[in-house]
C-alpha positions in Angstrom: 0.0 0.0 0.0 3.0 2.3 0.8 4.4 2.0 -2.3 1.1 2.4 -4.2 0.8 5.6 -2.6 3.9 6.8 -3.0 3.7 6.1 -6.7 0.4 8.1 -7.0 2.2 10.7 -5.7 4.9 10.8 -7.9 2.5 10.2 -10.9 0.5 13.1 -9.7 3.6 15.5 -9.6 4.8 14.1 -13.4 1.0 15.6 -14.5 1.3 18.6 -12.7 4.3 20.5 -12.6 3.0 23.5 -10.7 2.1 21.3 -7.7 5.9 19.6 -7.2 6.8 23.7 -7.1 3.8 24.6 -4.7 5.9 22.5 -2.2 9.5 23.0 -2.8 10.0 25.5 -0.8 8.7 26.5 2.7 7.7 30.1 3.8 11.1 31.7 5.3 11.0 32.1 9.2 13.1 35.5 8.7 11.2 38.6 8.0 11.2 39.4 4.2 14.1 41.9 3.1 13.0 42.2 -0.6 13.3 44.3 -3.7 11.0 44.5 -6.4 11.7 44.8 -10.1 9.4 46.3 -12.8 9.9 44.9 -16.3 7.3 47.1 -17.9 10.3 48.6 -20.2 14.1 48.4 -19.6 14.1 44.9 -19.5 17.2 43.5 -18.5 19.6 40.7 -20.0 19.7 37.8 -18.5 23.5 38.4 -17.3 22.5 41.9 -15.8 20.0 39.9 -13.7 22.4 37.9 -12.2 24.9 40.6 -11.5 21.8 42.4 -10.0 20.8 39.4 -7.8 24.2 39.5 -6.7 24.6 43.3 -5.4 20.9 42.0 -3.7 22.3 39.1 -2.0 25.3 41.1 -0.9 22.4 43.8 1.2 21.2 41.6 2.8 17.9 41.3 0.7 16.5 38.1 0.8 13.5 38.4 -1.7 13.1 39.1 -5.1 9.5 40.1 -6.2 9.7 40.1 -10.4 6.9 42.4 -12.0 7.7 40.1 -15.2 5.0 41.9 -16.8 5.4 41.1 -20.9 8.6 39.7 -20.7 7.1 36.0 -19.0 6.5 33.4 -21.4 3.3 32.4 -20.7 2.4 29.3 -22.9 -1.4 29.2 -23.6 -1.4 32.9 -23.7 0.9 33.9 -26.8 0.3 37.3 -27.5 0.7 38.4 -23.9 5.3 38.2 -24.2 6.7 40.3 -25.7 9.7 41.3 -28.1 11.5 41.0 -24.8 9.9 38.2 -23.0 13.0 35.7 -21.6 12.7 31.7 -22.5 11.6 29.3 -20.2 14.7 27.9 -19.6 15.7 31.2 -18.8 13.2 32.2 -16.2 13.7 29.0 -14.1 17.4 29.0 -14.5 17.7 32.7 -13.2 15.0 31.1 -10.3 17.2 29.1 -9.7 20.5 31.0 -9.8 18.8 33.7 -6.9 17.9 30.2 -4.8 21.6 29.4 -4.5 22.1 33.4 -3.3 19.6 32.7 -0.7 16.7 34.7 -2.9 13.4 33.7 -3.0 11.9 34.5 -5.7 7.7 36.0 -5.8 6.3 36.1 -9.3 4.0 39.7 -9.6 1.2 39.3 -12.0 -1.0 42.4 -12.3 -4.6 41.1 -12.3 -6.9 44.1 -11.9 -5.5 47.2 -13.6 -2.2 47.6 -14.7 -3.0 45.0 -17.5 -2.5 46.9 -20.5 -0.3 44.6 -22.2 -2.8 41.9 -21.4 -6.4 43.7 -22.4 -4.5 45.3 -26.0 -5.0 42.0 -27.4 -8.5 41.7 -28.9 -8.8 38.4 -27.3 -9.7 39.7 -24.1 -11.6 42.3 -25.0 -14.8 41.3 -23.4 -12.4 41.8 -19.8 -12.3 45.4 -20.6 -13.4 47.9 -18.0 -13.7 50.5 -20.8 -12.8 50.3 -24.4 -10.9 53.4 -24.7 -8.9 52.7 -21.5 -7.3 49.2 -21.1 -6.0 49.5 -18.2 -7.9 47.5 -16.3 -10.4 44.5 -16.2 -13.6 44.5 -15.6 -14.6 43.1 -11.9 -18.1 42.0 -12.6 -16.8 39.5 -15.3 -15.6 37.1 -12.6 -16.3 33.7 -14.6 -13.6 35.2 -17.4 -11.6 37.0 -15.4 -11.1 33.7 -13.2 -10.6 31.0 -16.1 -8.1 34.0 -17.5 -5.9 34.3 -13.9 -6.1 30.6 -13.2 -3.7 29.7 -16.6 -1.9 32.4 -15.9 -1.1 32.3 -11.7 -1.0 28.1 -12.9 1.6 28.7 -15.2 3.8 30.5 -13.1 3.6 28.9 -10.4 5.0 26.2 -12.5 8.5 28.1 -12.7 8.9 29.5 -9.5 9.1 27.8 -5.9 8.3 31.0 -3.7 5.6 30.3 -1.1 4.2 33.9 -2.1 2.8 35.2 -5.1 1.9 38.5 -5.4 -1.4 39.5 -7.2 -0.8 43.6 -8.0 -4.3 44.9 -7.0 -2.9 48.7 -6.7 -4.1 51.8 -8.0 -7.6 50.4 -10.3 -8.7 53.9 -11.5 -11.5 52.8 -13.4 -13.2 51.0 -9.9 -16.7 51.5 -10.7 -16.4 52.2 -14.0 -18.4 50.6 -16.1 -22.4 50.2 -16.5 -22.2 46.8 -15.0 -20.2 47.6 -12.2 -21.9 50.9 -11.2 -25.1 48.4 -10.8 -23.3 46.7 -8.5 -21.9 49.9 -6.7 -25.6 51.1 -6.2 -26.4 47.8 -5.0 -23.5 46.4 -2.9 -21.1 49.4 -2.4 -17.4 50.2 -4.3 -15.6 48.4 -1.5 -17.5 44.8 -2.4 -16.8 45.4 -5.8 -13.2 45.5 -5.0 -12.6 42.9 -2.1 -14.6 40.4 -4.3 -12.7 40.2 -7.3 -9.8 40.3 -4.6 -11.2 37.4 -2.9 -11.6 35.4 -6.0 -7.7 35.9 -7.2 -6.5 35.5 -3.2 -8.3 31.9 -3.7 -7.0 30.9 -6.5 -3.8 31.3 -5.1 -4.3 29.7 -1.7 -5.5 26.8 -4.4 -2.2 26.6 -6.0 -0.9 26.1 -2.3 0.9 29.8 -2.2 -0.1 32.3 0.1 -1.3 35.5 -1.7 0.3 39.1 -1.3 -0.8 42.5 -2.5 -0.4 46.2 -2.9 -2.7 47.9 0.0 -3.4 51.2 -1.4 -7.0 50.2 -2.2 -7.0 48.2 0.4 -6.3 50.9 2.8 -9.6 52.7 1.5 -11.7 49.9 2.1 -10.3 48.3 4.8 -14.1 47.3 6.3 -14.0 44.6 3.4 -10.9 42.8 3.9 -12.5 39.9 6.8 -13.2 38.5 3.5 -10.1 37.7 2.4 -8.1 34.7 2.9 -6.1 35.0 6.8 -2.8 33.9 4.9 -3.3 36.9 2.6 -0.3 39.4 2.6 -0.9 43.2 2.7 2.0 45.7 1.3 2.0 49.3 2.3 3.9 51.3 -0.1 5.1 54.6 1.2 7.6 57.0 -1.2 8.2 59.8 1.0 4.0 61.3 1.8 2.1 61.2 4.9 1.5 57.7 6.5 -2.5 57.9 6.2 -2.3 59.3 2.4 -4.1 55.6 1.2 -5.8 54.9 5.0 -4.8 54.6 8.5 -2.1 52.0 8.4 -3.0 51.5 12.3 -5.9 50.0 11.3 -4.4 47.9 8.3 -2.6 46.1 11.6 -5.6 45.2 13.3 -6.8 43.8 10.7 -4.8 41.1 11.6 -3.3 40.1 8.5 0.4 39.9 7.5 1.9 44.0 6.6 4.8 44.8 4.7 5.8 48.0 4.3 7.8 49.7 0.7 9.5 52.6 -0.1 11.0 53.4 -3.6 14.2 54.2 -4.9 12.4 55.3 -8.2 9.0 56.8 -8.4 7.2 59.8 -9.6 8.0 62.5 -10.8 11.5 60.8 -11.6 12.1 60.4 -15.1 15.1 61.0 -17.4 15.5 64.5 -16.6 14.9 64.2 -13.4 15.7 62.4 -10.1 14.8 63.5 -6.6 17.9 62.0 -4.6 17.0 63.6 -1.4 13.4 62.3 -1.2 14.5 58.8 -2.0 17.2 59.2 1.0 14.6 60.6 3.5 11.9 58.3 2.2 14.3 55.0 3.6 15.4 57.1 6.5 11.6 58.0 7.6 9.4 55.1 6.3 11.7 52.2 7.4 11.8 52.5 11.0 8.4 53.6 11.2 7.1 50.2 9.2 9.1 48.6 12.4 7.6 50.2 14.6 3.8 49.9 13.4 4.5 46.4 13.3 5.1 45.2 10.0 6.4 42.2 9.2 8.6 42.7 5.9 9.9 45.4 3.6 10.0 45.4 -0.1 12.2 48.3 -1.7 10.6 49.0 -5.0 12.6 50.3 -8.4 9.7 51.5 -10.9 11.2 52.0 -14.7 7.4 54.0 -15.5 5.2 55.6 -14.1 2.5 52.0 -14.9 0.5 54.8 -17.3 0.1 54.6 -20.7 -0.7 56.6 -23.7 -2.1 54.7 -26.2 -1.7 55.6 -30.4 -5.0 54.6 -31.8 -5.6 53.4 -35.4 -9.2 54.2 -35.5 -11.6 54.1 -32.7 -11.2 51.3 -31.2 -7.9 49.5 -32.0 -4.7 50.8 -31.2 -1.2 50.8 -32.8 0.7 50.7 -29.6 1.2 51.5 -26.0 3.9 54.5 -25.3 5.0 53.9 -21.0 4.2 57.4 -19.7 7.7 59.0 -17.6 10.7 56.4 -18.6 12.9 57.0 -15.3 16.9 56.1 -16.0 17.7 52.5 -15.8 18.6 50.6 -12.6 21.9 50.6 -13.3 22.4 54.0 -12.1 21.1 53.5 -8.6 23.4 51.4 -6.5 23.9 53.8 -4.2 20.3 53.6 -2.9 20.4 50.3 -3.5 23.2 50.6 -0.8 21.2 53.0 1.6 18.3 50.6 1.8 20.9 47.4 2.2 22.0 49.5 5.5 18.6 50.2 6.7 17.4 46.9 6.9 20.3 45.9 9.2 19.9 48.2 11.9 16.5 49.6 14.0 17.9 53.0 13.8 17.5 55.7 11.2 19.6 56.1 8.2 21.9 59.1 9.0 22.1 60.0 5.4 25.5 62.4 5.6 27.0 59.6 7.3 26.3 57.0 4.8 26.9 59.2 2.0 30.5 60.0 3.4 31.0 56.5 4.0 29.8 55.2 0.4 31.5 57.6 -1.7 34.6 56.8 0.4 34.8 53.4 -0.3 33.2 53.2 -3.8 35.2 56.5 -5.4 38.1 56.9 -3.2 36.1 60.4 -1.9 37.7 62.5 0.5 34.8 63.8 3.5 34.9 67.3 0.9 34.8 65.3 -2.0 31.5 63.6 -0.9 30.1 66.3 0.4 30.5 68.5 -3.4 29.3 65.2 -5.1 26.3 65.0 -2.7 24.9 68.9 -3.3 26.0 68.4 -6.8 23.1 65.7 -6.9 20.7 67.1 -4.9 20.4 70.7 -6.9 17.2 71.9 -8.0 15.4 68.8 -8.6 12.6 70.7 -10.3 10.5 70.1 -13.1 9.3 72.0 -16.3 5.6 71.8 -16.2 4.1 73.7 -19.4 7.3 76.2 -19.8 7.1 76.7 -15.8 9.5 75.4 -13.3 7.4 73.5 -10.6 10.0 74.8 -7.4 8.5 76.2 -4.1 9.7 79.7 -4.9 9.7 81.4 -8.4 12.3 80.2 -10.4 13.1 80.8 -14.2 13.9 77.8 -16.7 17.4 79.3 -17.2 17.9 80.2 -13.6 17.1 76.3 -13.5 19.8 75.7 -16.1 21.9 77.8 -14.4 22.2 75.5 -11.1 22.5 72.4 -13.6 25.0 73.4 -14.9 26.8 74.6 -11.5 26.2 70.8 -10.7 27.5 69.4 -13.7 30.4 71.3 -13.7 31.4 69.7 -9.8 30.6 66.2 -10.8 33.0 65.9 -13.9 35.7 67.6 -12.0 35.5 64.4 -9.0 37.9 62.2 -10.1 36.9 58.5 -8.9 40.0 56.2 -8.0 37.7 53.5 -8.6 34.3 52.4 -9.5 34.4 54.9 -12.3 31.8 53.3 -14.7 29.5 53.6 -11.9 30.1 57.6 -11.1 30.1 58.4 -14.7 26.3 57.5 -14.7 25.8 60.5 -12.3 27.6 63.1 -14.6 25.4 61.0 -17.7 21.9 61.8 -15.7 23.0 65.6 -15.0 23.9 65.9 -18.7 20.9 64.8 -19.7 19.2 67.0 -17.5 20.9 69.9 -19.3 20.2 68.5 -22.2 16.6 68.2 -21.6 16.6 72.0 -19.8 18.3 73.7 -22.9 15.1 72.7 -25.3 12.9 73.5 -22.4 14.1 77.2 -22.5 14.2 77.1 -26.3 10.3 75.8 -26.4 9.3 78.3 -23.9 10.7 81.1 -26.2 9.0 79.7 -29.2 6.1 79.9 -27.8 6.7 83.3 -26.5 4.3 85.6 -28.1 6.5 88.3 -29.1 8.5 85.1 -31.3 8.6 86.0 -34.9 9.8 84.4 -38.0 12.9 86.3 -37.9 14.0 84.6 -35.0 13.4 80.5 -36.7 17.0 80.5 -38.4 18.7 81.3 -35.2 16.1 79.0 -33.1 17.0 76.2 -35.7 20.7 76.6 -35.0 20.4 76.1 -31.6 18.5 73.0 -32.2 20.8 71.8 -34.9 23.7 72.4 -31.8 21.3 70.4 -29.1 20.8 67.3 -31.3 24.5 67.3 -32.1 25.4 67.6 -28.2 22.8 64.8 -27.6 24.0 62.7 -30.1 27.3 62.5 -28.1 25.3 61.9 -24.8 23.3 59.2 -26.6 25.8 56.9 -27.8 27.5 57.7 -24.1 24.3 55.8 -22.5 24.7 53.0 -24.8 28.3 52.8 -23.7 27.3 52.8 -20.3 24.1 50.5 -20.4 25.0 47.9 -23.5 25.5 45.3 -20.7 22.1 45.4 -19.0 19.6 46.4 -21.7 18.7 44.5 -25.3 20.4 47.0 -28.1 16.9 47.8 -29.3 16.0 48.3 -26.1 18.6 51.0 -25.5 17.0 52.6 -29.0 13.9 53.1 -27.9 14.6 54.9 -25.1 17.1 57.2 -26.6 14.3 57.8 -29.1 11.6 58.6 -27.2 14.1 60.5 -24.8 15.0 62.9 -28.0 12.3 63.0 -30.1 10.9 66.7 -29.3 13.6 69.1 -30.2 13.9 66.9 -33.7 10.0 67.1 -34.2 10.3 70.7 -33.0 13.0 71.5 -35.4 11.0 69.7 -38.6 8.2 72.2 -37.5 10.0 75.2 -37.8 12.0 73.8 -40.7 9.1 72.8 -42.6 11.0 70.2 -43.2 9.5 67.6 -46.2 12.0 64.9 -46.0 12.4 62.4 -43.7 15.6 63.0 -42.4 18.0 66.2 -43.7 21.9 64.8 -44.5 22.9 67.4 -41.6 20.2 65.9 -39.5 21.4 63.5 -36.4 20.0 59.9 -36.2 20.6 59.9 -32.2 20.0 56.4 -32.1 22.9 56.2 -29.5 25.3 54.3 -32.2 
């Protein structure tokens, strides 16, 4: 009888992959140290995911959460991967690889908005929430939207051994949306609308033997609904630098009962190319750390967004698109280990991050740094973080576009004259982002001029000059960030973004030209080559 048994079993794990992995690996007994990767663009190659699971496992970080988004090969679901999407054998070798560091690995698989790249695809249109927006699916549909989550939670399960598996649920916009779901608004309330799609994606998890974990935003707002929810379920409060109750009281997210973890960000909004807000990154792991500690939580995730999870779609007619264009590209991971490093010393210690401190230390022993040295480099990053909002800067006092320049500059001018004894691939992505920055100020100021209204025509040629000069100087800084990034991002990858990261002062520049070719001789290709 034993041995009948035992051969059932075996039997039954040859059939069904997923349920030898649902076993494989018990839920850790240390809290969760974890990072979290978004794949919506940027994707990585497989060898800059290795290096990366490295630098984790040598912070201390303990958990990988992979938004695989597109790039997961789901097999009954072809049109979901994408250009980018990694192999199978891929996927469960890198699983593997981040085992043997000690890194277990959570799949992410958005499942109520943020599903874009799923609801393009006119297969699932009938998900839809709305037609125009496909950004999220349509809770009241729960017979599709389970067969739909089922094959894809089943399939990856099947490559990945975590315990956990994390079902999105963050930020669904359109909650309430539709005809069908303001009927059940009227007649049940938003927050049952929400907690019962939820519920039906926690169970198919707890199904697959995995205990389910998900963004708490929404959660937060309706926090009366969550008794429904499985007790195993995993609640994560993500924090990048605003008031504690900006979602919901997170004191009463703890008595729920359930299982917290608590994120900040070492990328978010408004980052983007032009853009990054050092300082509230360095005071968002000083502040929001120790206070996840002591509100109870139970885990951390650090999370590394490459987008703001927008998107702005080009339509073909009115109702099918051409593509999907990720709204605020942020620079690439690779020019981040220094936070990386902050949060890696946060996680170790019950006190604060004293961010002078660790900035002394760190450029000290990555660059060689003198204590003056670090301290140029670190107001050099931290200058006038400001954005240009419609030809304004968006700073707390008045502020001019060129004054704005101005202090870029300044900064730009300090971190090229640091010399780095070492690590000097690493530092040269910090004088890369603040050239950009210029880059990206000098056609601000231009565009704000042209659309002075004292601009005349007798001003174009010298306008187009200066634009001619711009696209030149960014040609230079283009093939510099494929220089510096060629080993983590796919070369057409790297195109894209320098493409959509130039493309205004060359359309602006075929305006005032009136340009009827497609591309002048004189005219750059900034295609970072």
């Amino acid at each position: 009888m034993r041995n009948l048994l035992l051969g059932l079993l075996f039997m039954a794990l040859a059939l069904n992959p997923a349920l030898s992995q649902q076993t494989s690996q018990p839920v850790p007994k240390t809290p969760v140290k974890g990072f979290h990767l978004d794949l919506r663009i940027q994707v990585m190659t497989m060898p800059a995911l290795k290096e990366l699971a490295q630098k984790l496992q040598k912070q201390g970080i303990n958990t990988l959460i992979m938004e695989w988004e597109a790039t997961y090969p789901f097999e009954k679901h072809l049109m979901i991967p994408n250009r980018y999407a990694y192999s199978r054998s891929e996927v469960t070798s890198f699983i593997k690889y981040c085992n043997s560091l000690s890194i277990n690995v959570i799949p992410l698989q958005q499942s109520f908005g943020h599903v874009e790249y799923i609801l393009r695809n006119p297969r699932y249109t009938a998900l839809r929430e709305d037609q125009k927006d496909f950004s999220q699916v349509c809770p009241v549909e729960s017979a599709l939207n389970k067969a739909l989550f089922t094959e894809l939670f089943t399939d990856l399960v099947s490559t990945h051994s975590s315990p956990y598996f994390h079902i999105g649920g963050d930020e669904t916009y359109l909650l309430g949306h539709c005809h069908k779901c303001q009927a059940k608004v009227a007649k049940e309330g938003k927050s049952k609308l929400f907690v019962d799609h939820i519920k039906m994606l926690c169970d198919i998890v707890t199904s697959l033997g995995k205990r389910p974990v998900l963004w708490a935003d929404i959660a937060l707002k309706h926090p009366e609904a969550l008794s429904l929810l499985p007790k195993e379920t995993i609640l994560v409060d993500w924090n990048y630098g605003w008031a504690l109750n900006r979602f919901g009281d997170p004191k009463k997210l703890v008595e729920t009962g359930f299982e917290i973890w608590g994120a900040p960000a070492l990328r978010s909004g408004p980052d983007n190319y032009f853009v990054t807000q050092w300082e509230k990154h360095f005071k968002n792991i000083r502040d929001f750390i120790p206070m996840t500690k002591q509100l109870g939580y139970q885990g951390l995730v650090m999370t590394s967004w490459s987008t703001s999870g927008l998107y702005s779609p080009v339509f073909e007619s009115g109702s099918d698109i051409v593509d999907l264009y990720a709204i605020r590209h942020v620079y690439p991971l690779s020019g981040f280990n220094m936070l990386l490093a902050a949060y890696g010393e946060s996680i170790k210690t019950t006190q604060p991050l004293d961010i002078q401190q660790f900035i002394q230390t760190y450029t000290g022993n990555t660059y060689g740094f003198t204590k003056d040295q670090g301290t140029k480099f670190w107001q050099a990053l931290i200058t006038a973080p400001y954005e240009v909002k419609q030809g304004q800067v968006a700073s707390p006092k008045p502020m001019t576009i060129q004054t704005l320049m101005d202090s870029t500059r300044l900064a730009a001018k300090t971190l090229h004259a640091l010399t780095p004894s070492k690590n000097k691939d690493e530092f040269e992505q910090y004088r890369l982002m603040t050239d950009i920055r210029l880059e990206y100020l000098t056609y601000q100021l231009i565009e704000s001029e042209v659309n002075d209204e004292r601009f005349r025509t007798a001003q174009i040629p010298a306008t187009l000059s200066r634009l001619k000069t711009l696209m030149a100087d960014s040609e230079k800084i283009s093939s510099r960030f494929t220089s510096l990034n060629k080993a983590y991002y796919h070369p057409a990858e790297l195109d894209q973004e320098t493409y959509w990261r130039t493309i205004k002062p060359r359309l602006l520049y075929e305006r005032l030209a009136k340009t009827k070719s497609l591309t002048p001789t004189d005219f750059p290709q900034n295609n970072g080559k």
